[in-house]
C-alpha positions in Angstrom: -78.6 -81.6 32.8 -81.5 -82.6 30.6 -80.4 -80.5 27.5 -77.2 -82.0 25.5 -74.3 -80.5 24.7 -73.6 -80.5 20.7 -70.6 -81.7 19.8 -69.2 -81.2 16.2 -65.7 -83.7 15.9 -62.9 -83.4 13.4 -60.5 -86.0 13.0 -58.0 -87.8 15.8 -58.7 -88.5 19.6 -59.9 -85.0 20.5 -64.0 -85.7 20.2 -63.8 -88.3 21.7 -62.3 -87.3 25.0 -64.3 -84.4 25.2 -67.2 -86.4 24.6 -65.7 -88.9 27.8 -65.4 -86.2 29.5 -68.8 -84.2 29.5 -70.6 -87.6 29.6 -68.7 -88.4 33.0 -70.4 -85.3 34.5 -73.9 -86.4 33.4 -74.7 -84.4 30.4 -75.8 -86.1 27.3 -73.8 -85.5 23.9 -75.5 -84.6 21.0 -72.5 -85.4 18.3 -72.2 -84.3 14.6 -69.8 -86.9 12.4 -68.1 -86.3 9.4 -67.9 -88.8 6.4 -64.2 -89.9 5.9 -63.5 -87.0 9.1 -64.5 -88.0 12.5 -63.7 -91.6 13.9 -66.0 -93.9 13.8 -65.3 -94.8 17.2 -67.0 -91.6 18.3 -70.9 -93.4 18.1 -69.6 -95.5 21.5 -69.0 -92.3 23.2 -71.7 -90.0 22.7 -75.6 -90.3 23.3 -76.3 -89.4 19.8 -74.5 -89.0 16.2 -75.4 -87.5 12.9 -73.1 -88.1 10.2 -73.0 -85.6 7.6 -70.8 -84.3 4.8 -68.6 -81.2 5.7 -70.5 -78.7 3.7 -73.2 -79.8 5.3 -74.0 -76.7 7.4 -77.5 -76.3 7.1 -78.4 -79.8 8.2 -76.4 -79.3 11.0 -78.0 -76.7 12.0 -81.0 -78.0 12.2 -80.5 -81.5 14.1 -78.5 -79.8 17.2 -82.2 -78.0 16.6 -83.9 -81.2 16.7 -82.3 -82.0 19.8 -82.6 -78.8 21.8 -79.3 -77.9 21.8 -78.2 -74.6 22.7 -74.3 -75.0 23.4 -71.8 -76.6 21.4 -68.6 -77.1 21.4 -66.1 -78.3 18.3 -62.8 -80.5 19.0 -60.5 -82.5 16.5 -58.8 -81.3 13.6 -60.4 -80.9 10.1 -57.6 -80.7 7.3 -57.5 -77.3 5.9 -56.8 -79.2 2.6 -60.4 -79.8 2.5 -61.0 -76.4 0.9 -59.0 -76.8 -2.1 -61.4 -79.7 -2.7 -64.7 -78.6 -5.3 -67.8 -77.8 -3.1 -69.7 -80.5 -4.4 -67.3 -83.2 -2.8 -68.1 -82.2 0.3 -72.2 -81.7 -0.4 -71.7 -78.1 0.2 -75.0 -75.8 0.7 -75.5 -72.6 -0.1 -74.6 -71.4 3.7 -71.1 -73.1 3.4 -70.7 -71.7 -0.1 -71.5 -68.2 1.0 -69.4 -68.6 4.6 -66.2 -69.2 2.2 -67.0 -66.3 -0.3 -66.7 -64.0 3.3 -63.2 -65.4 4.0 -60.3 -62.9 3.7 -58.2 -65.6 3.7 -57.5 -69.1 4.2 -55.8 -69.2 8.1 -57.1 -71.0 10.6 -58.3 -68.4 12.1 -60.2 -67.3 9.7 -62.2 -70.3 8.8 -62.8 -71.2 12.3 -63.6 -67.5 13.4 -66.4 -67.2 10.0 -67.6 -70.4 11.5 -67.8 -69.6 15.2 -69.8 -66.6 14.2 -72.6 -68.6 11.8 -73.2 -70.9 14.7 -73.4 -67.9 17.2 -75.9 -66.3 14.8 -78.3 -69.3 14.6 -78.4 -69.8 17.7 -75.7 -72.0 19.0 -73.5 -71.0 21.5 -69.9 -71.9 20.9 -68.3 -72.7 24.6 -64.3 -72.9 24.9 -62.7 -75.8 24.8 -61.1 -76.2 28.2 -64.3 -75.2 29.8 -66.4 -78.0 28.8 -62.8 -80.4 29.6 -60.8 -78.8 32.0 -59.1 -82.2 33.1 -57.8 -82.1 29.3 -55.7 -79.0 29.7 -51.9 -79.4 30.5 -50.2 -78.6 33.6 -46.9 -76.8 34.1 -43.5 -78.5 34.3 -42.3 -81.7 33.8 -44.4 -84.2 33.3 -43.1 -88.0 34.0 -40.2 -89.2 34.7 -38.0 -88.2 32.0 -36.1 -85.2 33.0 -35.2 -82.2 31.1 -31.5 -81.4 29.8 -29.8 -78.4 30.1 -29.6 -78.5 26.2 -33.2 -79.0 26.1 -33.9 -76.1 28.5 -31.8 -74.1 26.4 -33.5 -74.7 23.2 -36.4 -73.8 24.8 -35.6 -70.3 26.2 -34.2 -69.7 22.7 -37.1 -71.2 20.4 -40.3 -70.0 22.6 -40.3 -66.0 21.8 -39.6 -67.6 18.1 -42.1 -70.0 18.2 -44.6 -67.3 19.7 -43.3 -64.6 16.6 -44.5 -67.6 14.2 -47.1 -68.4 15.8 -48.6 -64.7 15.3 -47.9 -65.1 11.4 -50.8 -67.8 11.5 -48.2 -70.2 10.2 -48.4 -73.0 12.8 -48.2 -73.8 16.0 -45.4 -75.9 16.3 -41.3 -75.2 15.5 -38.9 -77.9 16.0 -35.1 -76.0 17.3 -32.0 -78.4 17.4 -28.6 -76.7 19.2 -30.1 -72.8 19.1 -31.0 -73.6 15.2 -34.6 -73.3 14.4 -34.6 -76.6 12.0 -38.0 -77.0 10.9 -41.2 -74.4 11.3 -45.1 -75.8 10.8 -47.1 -74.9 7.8 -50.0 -76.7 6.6 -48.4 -80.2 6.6 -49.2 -80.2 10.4 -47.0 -81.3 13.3 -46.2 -84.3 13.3 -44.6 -84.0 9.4 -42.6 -81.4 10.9 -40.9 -83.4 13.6 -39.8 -86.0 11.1 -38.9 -83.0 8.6 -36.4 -81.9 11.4 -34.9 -85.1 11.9 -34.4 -85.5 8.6 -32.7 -82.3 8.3 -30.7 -82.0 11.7 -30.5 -85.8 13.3 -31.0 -86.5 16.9 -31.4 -83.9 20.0 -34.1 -81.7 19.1 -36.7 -80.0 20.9 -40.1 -79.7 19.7 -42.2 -76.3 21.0 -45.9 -76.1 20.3 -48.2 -73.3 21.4 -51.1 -71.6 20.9 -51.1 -68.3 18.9 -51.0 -65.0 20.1 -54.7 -63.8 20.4 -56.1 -67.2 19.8 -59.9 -67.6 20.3 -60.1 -70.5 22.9 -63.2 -71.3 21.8 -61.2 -73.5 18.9 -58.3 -75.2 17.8 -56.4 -74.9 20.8 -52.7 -77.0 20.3 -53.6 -81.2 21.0 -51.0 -83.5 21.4 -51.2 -87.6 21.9 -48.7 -90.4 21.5 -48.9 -89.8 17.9 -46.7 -86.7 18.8 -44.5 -88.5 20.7 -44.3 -91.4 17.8 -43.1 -89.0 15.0 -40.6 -87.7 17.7 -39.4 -91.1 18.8 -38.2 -91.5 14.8 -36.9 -87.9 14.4 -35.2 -89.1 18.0 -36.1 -86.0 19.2 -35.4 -85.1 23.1 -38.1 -82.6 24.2 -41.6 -81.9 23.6 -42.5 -78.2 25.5 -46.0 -76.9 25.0 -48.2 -74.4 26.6 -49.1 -75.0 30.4 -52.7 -74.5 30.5 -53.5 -73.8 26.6 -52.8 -77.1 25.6 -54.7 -80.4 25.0 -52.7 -83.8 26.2 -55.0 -86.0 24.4 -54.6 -89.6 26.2 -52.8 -88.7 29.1 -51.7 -91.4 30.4 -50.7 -93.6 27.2 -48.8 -89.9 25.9 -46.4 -90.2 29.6 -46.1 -93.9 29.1 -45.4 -93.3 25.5 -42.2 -90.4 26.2 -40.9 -92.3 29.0 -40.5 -95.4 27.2 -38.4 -93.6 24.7 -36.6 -91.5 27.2 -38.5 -88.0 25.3 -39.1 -85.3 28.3 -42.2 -83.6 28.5 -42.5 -80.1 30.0 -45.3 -77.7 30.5 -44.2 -73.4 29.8 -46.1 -71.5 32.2 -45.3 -68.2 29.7 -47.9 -65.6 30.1 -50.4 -65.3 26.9 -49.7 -62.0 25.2 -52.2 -59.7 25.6 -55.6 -59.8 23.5 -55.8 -63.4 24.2 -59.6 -63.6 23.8 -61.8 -65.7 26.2 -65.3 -65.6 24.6 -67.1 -67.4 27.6 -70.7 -65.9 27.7 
């Protein structure tokens, strides 16, 4: 295909498989970088990258115009942090300043939706996530060799209509249950403090449930997990990492198996049915 895809990358390992991906079917990447954000790592992946500054918005507008692209998609996290940081640190134009101002709040959903719109509006097509990397999505059940306890199991049938009720809330997508005890439930210090948060507060055993929310768009910030996850887990000495079969991103695959199994941590894929309103926006 002669016209890239755009890619704009947040932070972690994300972009770049996506990038790995789409390039292995024979599309060019057009990426956009951001300064102190995206890895640097990225530039070896992708047929060409702008770097910018996150407030930036205008400019990136108009080099995915540069380039011809039409449909973009966005992958790796961006600290929600950021926007408790002045405007001016992140070179901020008048379209970012304005796209904030509309915000009813400050969920995830509500930046990313604000943002999905803008693009849509000049232009740019916003494609789902597991559409442009299909191969990135989790499958159900076990995964590896590490087997799922019966204690496991059962902190999973008790923690995932929880984790799906918080979820909803917009408070985060990941709850950590140890014995039928809900231990430790994500806010904006993201998963991976949460993990270590549980063990801190419950020792060993735990099972760690991450999930989209109810309704999310899944044209963004669908759930990713990586060896990172499995790291923070291994020093909780947590037992079980469930996530959503199909609605999740296993970011490494192979190194994230390799990674549990060495530590004896089980991972396992829910096939629970989204709730309905789950929004598709393919076009």
């Amino acid at each position: 295909m002669d016209v890239p895809l755009g890619l704009i990358a947040g932070g972690g390992e994300f972009s770049l498989e996506v990038a790995r991906a789409v390039r292995s079917r024979g599309r060019r990447v057009h990426a956009i970088g951001f300064h102190a954000v995206t890895p640097p790592t990225l530039d070896a992946f992708v047929d060409r990258i702008d770097w910018l500054y996150l407030g930036e918005l205008e400019r990136l507008r108009d080099r995915f115009r540069s380039t011809g692209v039409s449909d973009v998609v966005m992958a790796g996290k961006v600290d929600k942090r950021h926007l408790f940081v002045e405007p001016e640190a992140h070179h901020a134009d008048a379209t970012a300043l304005s796209l904030v101002g509309r915000l009813r709040d400050r969920q995830d959903d509500s930046i990313l939706g604000v943002l999905a719109d803008w693009l849509e509006s000049e232009g740019l097509r916003l494609r789902p996530q597991g559409e442009m990397a299909p191969e990135l999505l989790a499958p159900a059940g076990q995964l590896g060799d590490v087997v799922p306890t019966e204690r496991a199991m059962g902190d999973l049938a008790f923690g995932w209509p929880i984790a799906e009720s918080v979820a909803a809330l917009g408070l985060g997508q990941c709850i950590v249950v140890n014995e039928k005890a809900v231990v430790a439930v994500e806010a904006m210090e993201g998963t991976d403090e949460t993990i270590l948060r549980a063990g801190r507060l419950a020792g060993p055993g735990a099972t760690v449930i991450k999930l989209p929310r109810p309704g999310q768009d899944t044209r963004y910030d669908l759930p990713a997990i990586g060896a990172g996850t499995v790291a923070a887990m291994a020093e909780a000495e947590a037992e079980q990492l469930v996530y959503a079969a199909g609605r999740t991103v296993l970011l490494e695959r192979d190194r994230l198996i390799e990674a549990a199994e060495r530590v004896g941590i089980g991972l396992f894929g829910h096939e629970a049915e989204a709730r309905s309103g789950e929004r598709d926006r393919r076009r």
